[in-house]
TORKOL-4160 file (C-alpha; in steps of 0.2 Angstrom, whole numbers, padded with zeros to 4 digits, m for minus):
44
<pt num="1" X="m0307" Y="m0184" Z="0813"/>
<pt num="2" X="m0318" Y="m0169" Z="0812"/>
<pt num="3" X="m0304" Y="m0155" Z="0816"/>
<pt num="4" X="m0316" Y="m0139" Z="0818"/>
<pt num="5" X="m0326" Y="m0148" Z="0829"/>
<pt num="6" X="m0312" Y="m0154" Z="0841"/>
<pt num="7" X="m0300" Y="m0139" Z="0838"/>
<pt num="8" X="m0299" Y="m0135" Z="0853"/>
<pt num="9" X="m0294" Y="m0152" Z="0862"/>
<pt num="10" X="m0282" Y="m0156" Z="0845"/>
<pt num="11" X="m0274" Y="m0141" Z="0844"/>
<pt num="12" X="m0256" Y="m0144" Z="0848"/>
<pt num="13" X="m0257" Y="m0160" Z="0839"/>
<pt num="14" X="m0264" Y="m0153" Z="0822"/>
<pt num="15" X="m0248" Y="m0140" Z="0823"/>
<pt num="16" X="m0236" Y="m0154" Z="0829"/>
<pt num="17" X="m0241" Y="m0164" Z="0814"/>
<pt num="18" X="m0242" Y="m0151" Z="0803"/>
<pt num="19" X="m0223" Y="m0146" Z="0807"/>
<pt num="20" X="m0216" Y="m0164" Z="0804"/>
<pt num="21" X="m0227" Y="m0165" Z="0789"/>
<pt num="22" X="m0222" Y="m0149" Z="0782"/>
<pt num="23" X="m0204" Y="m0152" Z="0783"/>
<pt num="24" X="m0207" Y="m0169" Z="0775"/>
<pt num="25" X="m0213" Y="m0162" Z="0762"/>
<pt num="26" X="m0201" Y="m0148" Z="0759"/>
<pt num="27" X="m0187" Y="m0161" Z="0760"/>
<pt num="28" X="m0197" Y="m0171" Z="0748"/>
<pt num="29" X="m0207" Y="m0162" Z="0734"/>
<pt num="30" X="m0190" Y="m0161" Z="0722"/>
<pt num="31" X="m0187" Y="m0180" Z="0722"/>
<pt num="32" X="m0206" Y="m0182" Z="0720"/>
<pt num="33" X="m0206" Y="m0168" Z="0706"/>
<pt num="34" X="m0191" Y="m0179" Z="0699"/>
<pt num="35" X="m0199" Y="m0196" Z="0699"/>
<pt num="36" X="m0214" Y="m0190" Z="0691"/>
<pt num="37" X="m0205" Y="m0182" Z="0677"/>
<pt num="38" X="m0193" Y="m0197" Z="0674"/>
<pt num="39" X="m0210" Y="m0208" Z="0674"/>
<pt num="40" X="m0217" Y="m0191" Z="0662"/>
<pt num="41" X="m0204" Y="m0195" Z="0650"/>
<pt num="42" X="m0206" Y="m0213" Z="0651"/>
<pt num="43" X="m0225" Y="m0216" Z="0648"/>
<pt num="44" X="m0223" Y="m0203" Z="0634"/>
C-alpha cells in the first residue's frame, strides 16, 4: 500500500494498526531483547 498516497482514505486505519502494534511491541521488546541475548550467548 502506498500510505501517502491514500492517507486520507486510510487514515483511521494506519492509527488503529499502529496502536495495536505499538502495544504489541511494548509488551514484547523485552522477551525479544531476551531471546536474542540467550541466542547471543549461545552462538558465541
Amino acid at each position: 500500500r502506498y500510505i501517502f498516497n491514500t492517507l486520507d482514505d486510510n487514515l483511521e486505519e494506519i492509527i488503529e494498526w499502529y496502536a495495536i502494534h505499538k502495544s504489541w511491541y511494548e509488551n514484547n521488546i523485552d522477551i525479544s531483547a531476551n531471546i536474542y541475548l540467550n541466542n547471543e550467548e549461545y552462538l558465541r
